[in-house]
N, C-alpha and C positions, 0 to 999 in steps of 0.2 A: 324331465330330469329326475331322478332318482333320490328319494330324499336322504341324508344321513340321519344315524341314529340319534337320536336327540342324547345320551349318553357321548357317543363319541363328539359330538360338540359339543359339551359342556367341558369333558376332560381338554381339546383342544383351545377352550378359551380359556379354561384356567391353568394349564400350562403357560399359554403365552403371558398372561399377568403375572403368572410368579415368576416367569426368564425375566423380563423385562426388569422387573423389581429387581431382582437380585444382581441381576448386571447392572445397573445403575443407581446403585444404590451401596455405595463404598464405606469405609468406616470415617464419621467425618473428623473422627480426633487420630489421626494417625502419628503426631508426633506433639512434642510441648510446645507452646503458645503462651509467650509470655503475656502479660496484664499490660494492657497499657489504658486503663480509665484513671480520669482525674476522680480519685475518692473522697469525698467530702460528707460534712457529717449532714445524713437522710437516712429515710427509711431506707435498711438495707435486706440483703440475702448473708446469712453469716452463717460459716462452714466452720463448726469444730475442728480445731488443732488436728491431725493424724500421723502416725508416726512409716505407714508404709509411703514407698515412694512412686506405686505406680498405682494408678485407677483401675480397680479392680467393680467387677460386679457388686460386691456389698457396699453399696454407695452410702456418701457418709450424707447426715439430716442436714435438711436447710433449719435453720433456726430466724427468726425473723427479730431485727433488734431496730432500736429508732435513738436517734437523742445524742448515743457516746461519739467521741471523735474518731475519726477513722482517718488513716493513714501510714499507720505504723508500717514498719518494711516485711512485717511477718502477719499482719494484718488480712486472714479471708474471708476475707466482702466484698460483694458486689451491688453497686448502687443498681437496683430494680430500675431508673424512669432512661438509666443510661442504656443501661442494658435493651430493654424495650426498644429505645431509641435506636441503636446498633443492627437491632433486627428487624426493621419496618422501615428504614431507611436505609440501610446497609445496598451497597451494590447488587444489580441483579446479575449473576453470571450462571452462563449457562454453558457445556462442554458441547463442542462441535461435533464429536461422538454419539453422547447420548441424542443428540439435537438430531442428528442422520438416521439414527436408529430408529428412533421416533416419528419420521417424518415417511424411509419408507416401514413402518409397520401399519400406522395409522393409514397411509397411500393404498397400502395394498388391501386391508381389510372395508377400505371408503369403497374399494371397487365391488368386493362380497358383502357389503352391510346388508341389505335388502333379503338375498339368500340366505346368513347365517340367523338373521333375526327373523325370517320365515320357520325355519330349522328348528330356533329355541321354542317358537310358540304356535308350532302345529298341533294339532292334536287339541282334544278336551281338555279344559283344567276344572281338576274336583275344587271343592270348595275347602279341603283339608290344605289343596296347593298351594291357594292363592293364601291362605290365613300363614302357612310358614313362610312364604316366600313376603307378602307383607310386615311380617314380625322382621325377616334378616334385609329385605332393606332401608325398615328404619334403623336398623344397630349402624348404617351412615348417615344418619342424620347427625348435623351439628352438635345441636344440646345432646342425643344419646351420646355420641364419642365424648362430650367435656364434663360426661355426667362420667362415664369412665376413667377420665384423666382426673377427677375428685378424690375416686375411689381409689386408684394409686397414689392419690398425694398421702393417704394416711400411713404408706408405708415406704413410699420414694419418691418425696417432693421435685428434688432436682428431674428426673423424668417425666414427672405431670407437668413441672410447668415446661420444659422441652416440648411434651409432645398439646399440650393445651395450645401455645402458640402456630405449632407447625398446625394444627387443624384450623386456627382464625389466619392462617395468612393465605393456606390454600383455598378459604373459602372468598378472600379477598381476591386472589388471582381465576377463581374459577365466575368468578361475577362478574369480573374483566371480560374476560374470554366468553362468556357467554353473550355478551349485552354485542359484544363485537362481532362476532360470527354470526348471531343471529339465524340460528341451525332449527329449523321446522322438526320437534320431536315427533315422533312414530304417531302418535294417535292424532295428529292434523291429519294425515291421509297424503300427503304432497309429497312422499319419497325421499331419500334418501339424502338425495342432492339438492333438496332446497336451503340454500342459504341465502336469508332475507336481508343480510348487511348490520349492520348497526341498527340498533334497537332496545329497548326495555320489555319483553314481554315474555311470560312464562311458555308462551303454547312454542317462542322460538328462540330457546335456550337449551338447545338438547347439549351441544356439546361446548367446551367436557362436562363429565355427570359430575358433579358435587358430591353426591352420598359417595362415588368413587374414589375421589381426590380425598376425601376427607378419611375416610379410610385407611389409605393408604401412606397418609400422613402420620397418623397414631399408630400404623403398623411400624413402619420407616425408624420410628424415636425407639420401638421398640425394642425393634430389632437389632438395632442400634446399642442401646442400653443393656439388652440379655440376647445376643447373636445366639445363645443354644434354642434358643426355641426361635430362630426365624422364621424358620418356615411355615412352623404355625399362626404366625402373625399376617404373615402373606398371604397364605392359603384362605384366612378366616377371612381378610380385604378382596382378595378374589373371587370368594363363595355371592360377599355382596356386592361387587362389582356386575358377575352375571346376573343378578335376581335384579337388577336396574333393567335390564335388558327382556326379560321373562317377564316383568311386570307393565311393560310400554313404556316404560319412560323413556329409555336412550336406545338407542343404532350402539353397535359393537365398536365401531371405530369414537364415538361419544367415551365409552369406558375404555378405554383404551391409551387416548386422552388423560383421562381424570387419574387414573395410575401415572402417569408420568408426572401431572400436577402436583399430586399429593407427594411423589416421592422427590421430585424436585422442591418441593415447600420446607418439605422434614428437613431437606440437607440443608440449607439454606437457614434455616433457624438456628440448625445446631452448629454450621459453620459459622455464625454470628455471635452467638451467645455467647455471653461471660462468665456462665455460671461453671461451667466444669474447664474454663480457661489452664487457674491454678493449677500443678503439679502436684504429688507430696513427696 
């Protein structure tokens, strides 16, 4: 068989991760949402007064208050341990759309996994490769993305902590899904199609990828939060979506996976949350 250009596989895996994202991946505040938390007085999230009436980009500060009584009918706060509680208990729902999409894309790339991850990692790799391609796939690692979502808290708390949650809850659903499927990664030698069933072990956790899901979570809130730059936020969770794949960790259909996790996690926080509930 004839190999493809390691180029034109790269553009076709990171096309498919940013189609996917952006078709499933909807605006999750599309219309008001009234408050309905019992508020009482706790540590809260408190939103300065604002006189426009629709949420715009220049998101107003979270301010942190404890002590005063809360309740008033003009009153914006939100109890933090409610909140939390809203979105880690919150129903899991999933649309039978994105769920088919998913099931055959992931279907059909399970059949080419072996050949497209042959594709990425033919050839020599210099040691300039392996040092950039090891630097972008730690930028999915956990602590790097919440070491990110820190760095925006100093200018857009409400979107840190959005997108700080959507990366702890995808990482909770990608340790589900890993321990369950129990998927033999690439450098055991056992193929593609080895799934060892339920389990705890690193060497058979390939899929979903983590550093992917996670990703694409912090992309998601993003994108979410400043839709003008989406695509660069997808684009940059794609770049390390495939360097998962370029560095042995995951099979393609693994990333693949973890883009649908992480952007189903974002939505799922942000459909939960209290914090941009309020109107103005």
């Amino acid at each position: 068989m004839q190999r493809v250009p390691f180029c034109v596989v790269t553009v076709l895996i990171l096309s498919c991760c940013l189609a996917f994202s952006l078709f499933a991946s909807p605006q999750a505040f599309a219309g008001v949402v009234k408050a309905q938390h019992d508020l009482r007085v706790a540590t809260v999230l408190a939103i300065p007064s604002h006189q426009d009436h629709e949420l715009t980009t220049d998101h107003l500060p979270l301010v942190l208050d404890s002590g005063d009584e809360v309740g008033h009918p003009f009153d914006k706060r939100v109890d933090i341990a409610n909140d939390l509680r809203r979105i880690y208990t919150g129903p899991i729902e999933v649309k039978g759309s994105d769920l088919c999409l998913l099931m055959i894309g992931a279907g059909t790339m399970l059949l080419m996994d072996e050949d497209i991850y042959d594709m990425i990692n033919s050839g020599p790799k210099s040691p300039e490769d392996r040092q950039i391609s090891g630097i972008v796939t730690e930028l999915g690692n956990s602590l790097s993305a919440l070491a990110i979502c820190g760095l925006i808290s100093t200018r857009d708390r409400e979107t840190a902590y959005l997108a700080a949650n959507a990366v702890a809850y995808s990482g909770i659903a990608c340790l589900t899904l890993k321990a369950a499927f129990g998927r033999a990664r690439p450098w055991q030698g056992e193929g593609p199609h080895s799934f060892a069933g339920p389990r705890i072990n690193d060497a058979y956790s390939s899929m979903p990828s983590g550093h992917t899901a996670t990703a694409f979570a912090l992309a998601t809130v993003l994108a979410n939060r400043y839709p003008k730059y989406k695509h660069l936020f997808y684009a940059c969770a794609s770049v390390i979506a495939l360097s998962r794949v370029y560095v042995n960790a995951h099979w393609p259909s693994d990333v693949l996976a973890g883009a649908a996790v992480g952007v189903w996690s974002a939505n799922h926080v942000m459909r939960n949350s209290s914090i941009l509930e309020i109107r103005w």
